[in-house]
C-alpha positions in Angstrom: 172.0 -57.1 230.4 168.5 -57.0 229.5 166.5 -58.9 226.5 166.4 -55.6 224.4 169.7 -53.5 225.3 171.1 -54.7 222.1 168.6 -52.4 220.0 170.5 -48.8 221.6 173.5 -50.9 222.0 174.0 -51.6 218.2 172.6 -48.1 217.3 175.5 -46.5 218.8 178.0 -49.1 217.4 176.5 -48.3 213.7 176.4 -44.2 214.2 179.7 -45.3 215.1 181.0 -47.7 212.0 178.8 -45.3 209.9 181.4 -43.3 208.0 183.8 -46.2 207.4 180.9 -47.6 205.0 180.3 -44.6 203.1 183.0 -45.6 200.5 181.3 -49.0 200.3 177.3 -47.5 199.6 179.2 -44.9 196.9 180.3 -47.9 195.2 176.9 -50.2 195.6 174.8 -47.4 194.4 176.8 -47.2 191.4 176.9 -50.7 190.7 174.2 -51.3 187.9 173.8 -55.2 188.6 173.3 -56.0 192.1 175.7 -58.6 193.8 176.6 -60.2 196.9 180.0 -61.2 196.8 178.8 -63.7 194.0 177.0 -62.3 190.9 173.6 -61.6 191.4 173.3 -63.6 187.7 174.9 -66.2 188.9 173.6 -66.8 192.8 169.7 -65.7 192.1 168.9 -64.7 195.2 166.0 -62.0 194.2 163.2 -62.8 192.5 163.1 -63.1 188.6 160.2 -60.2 188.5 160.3 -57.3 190.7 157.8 -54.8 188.9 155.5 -53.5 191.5 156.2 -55.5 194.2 156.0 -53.4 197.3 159.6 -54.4 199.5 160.7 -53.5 203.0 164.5 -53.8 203.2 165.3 -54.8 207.2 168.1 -53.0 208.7 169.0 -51.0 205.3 172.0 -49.4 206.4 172.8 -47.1 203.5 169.8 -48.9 201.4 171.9 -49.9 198.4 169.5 -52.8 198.2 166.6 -50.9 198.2 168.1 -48.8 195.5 168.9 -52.6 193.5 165.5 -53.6 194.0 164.1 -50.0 192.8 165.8 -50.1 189.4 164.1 -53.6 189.2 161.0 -52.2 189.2 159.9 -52.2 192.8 158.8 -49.6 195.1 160.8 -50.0 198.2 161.0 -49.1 201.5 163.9 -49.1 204.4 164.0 -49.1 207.8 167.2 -48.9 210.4 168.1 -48.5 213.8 171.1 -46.3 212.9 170.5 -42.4 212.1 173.8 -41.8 210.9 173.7 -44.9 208.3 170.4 -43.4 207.2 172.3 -40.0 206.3 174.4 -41.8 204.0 171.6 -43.3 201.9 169.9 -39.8 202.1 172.6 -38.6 200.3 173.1 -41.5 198.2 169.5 -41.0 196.8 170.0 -37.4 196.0 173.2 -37.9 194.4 171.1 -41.2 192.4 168.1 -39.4 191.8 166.3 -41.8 193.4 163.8 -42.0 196.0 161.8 -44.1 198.4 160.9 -44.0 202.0 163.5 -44.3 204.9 162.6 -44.8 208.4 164.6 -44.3 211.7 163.2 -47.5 213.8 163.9 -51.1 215.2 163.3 -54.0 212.4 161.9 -55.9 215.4 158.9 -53.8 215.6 158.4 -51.4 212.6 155.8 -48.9 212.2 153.4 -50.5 209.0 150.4 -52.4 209.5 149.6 -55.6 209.2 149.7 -57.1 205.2 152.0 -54.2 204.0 154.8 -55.5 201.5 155.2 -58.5 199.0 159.1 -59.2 199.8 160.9 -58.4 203.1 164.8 -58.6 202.6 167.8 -58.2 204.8 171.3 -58.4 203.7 172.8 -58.7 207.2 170.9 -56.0 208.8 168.3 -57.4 210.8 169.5 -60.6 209.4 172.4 -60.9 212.1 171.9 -57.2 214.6 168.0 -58.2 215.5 167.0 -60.6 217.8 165.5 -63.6 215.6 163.1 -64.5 217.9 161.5 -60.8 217.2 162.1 -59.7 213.8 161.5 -63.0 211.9 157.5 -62.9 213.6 157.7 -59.1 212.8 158.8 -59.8 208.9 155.7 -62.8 208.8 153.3 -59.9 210.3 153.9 -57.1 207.7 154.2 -59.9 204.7 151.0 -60.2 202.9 150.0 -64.2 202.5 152.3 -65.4 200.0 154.8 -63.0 200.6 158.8 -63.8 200.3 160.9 -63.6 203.0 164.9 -63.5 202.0 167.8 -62.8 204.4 171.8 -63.0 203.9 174.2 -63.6 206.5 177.1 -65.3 208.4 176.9 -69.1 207.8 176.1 -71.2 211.2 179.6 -73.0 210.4 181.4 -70.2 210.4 179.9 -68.9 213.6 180.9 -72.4 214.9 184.3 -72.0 213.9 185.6 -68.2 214.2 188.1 -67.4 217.1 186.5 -64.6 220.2 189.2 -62.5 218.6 187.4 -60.8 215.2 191.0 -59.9 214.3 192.0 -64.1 214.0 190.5 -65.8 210.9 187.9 -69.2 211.4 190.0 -72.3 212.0 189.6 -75.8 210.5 188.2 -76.6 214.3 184.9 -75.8 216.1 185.8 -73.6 219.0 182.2 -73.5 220.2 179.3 -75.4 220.8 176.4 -75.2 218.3 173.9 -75.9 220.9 172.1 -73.2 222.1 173.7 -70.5 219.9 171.8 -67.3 219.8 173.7 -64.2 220.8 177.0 -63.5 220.2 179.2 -60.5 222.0 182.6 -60.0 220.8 185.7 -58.9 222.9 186.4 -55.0 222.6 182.9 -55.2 220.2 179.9 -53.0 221.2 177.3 -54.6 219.1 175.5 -57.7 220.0 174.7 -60.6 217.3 173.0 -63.0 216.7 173.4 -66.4 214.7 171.6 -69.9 215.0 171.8 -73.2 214.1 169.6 -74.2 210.5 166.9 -76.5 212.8 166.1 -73.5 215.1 166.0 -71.7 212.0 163.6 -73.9 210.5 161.6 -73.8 214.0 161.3 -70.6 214.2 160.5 -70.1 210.3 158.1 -72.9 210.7 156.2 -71.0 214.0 156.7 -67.8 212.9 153.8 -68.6 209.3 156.5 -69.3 206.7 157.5 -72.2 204.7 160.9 -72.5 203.9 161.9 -72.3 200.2 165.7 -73.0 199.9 168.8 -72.4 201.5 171.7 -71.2 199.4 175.1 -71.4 200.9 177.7 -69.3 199.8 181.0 -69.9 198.2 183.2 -67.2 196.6 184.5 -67.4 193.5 188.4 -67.3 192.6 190.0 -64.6 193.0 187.3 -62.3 195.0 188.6 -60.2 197.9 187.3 -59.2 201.2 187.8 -56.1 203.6 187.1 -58.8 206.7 189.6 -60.6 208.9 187.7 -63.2 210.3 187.8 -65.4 206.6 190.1 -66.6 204.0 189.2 -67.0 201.0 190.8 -70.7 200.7 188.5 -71.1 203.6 185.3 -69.4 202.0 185.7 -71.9 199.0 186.0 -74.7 201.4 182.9 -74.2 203.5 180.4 -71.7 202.9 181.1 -68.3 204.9 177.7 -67.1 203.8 174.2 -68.3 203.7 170.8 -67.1 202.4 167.7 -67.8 203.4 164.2 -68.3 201.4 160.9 -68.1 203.1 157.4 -67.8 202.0 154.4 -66.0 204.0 151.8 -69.2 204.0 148.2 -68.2 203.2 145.5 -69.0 205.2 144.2 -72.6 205.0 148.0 -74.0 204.8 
């Protein structure tokens, strides 16, 4: 396979997936506090001040973020590689009355020049279906200096500890080496992955013009439910499932 067949090979698996998360964007739109699994109160993950910040959600799916961020004050925009996924958010912001650019197009090399947004965010979307090595330089290049960098996505650990089978929940074992992880194709799966360890992470962060900020690993909270066979939740509140990322665009001179 080529370096780059993943970008048609995950937009067919999303046109794909697309209407079995339609039930999921009717109920984010709706929501009037954002959240992530875990109370947006309670895990911080945005910024305390949105107002007028100009924000590019990566891989927006149905752009239910976007629409978060929006309320907040923000003037968003979203980008995906998935037409179909992109219909669905169209109709969410008609039926919201709420609007802000969409574009069809790969979060690995967008359309805007150079300097463009304030805050790049990904809640998987590019986060785990783009090639790190290509959207994280892409995110530092349309951040202005100073600009935040936040992604959400599957913990390294869990990565290191989920069976081939997506059907099989992660075990108390690591079935794979951490060493050299990178891109991950599943059995009977169209899309391709991708997932690292935290110090080439950090590298690549590092290289790429950011400094990293914090690292917020995620634990459910009692009781919480999940659509997903590949976790527990007595395994979720064990070791963190989930893990979001903080980066800041350095400015010149740093």
């Amino acid at each position: 396979m080529s370096g780059s067949d993943h970008v048609s090979r995950n937009r067919v698996a999303w046109d794909a997936m697309a209407l079995d998360y339609v039930a999921a964007a009717e109920r984010h739109w709706a929501q009037a506090e954002p959240t992530w699994g875990v109370p947006e109160a309670e895990l911080h993950l945005l910024p305390h001040d949105l107002a007028g910040l100009d924000t590019i959600e990566l891989g927006c799916g149905t752009a239910y973020v976007s629409a978060w961020l929006a309320r907040r004050g923000a003037r968003p925009v979203g980008i995906d590689n998935s037409p179909a996924q992109l219909a669905t958010a169209r109709r969410m912001q008609a039926e919201h009355g709420l609007e802000f650019p969409l574009h069809v197009g790969d979060a690995e090399a967008t359309p805007f020049v150079d300097a463009s947004f304030d805050l790049a965010i990904s809640e998987y979307g590019a986060a785990i279906w783009c090639d790190p090595d290509r959207w994280i330089p892409e995110a530092a290049r349309i951040l202005r200096p100073g600009g935040q960098l936040i992604f959400l996505g599957n913990s390294t650990l869990l990565m290191l500890a989920v069976p081939d089978d997506e059907d099989q929940p992660a075990t108390d074992r690591l079935l794979r080496p951490q060493r050299g992880i990178h891109r991950f194709e599943w059995p009977g799966d169209p899309g391709v992955e991708f997932h690292m360890s935290h110090g080439d992470w950090i590298r690549l962060l590092r290289t790429s013009g950011f400094e990293v900020e914090d690292l917020i690993e995620v634990y459910p909270p009692d009781g919480a439910t999940t659509r997903y066979p590949f976790v527990t939740l007595p395994w979720a509140q064990a070791w963190p499932c989930e893990e979001v990322w903080k980066a800041r665009r350095l400015r010149p001179g740093r």
